[in-house]
N, C-alpha and C positions, 0 to 999 in steps of 0.2 A: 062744873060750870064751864062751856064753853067762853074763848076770848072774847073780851070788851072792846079789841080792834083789832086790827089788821098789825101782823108783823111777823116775827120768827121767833124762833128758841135753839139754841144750840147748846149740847151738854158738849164736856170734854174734861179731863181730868182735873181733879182739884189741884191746887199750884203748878197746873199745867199754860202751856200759849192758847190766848182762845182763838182759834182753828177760823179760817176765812170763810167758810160754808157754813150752810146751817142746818141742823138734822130735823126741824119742822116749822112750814110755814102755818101762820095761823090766821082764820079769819072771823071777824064778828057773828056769834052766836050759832057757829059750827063747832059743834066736837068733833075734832081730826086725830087718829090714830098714826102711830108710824114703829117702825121696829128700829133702832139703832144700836150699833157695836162702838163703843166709845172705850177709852182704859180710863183706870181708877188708878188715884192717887191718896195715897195715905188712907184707904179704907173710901174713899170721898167721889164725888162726882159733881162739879159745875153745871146750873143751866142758866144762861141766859137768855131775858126776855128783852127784847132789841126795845119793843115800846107797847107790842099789844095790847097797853092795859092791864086789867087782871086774868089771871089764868090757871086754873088747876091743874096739876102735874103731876102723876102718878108714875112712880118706877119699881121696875121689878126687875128682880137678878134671871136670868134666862140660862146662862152657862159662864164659863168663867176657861180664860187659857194660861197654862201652866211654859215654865222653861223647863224643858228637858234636862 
């Protein structure tokens, strides 16, 4: 289900600082795509939805970086 309004969503680590940017803007009754690189915390990933209303939100693991 595309957003019920206008606004953003930003993921960013769970018990992490939520980040001044936003990794997608969203607008009424457009489904918008976007690819983002965010870290995980505790297994976990934060999104915030600034006000858009309601909004479905699908994530998938893509790759993962390791410390040497």
């Amino acid at each position: 289900m595309p957003a019920t309004g206008p606004g953003f969503l930003t993921a960013y680590a769970f018990g992490g600082t939520l980040p001044a940017a936003s990794s997608l803007n969203t607008l009424p009754g457009i489904t918008v795509p976007n690819h983002v690189t965010t870290p995980v915390g505790s297994g976990k990933v934060n999104v915030l939805n600034s006000w858009g209303g309601s909004n479905h939100v699908i994530t998938d693991l893509l790759g993962y970086f390791t410390n040497p």
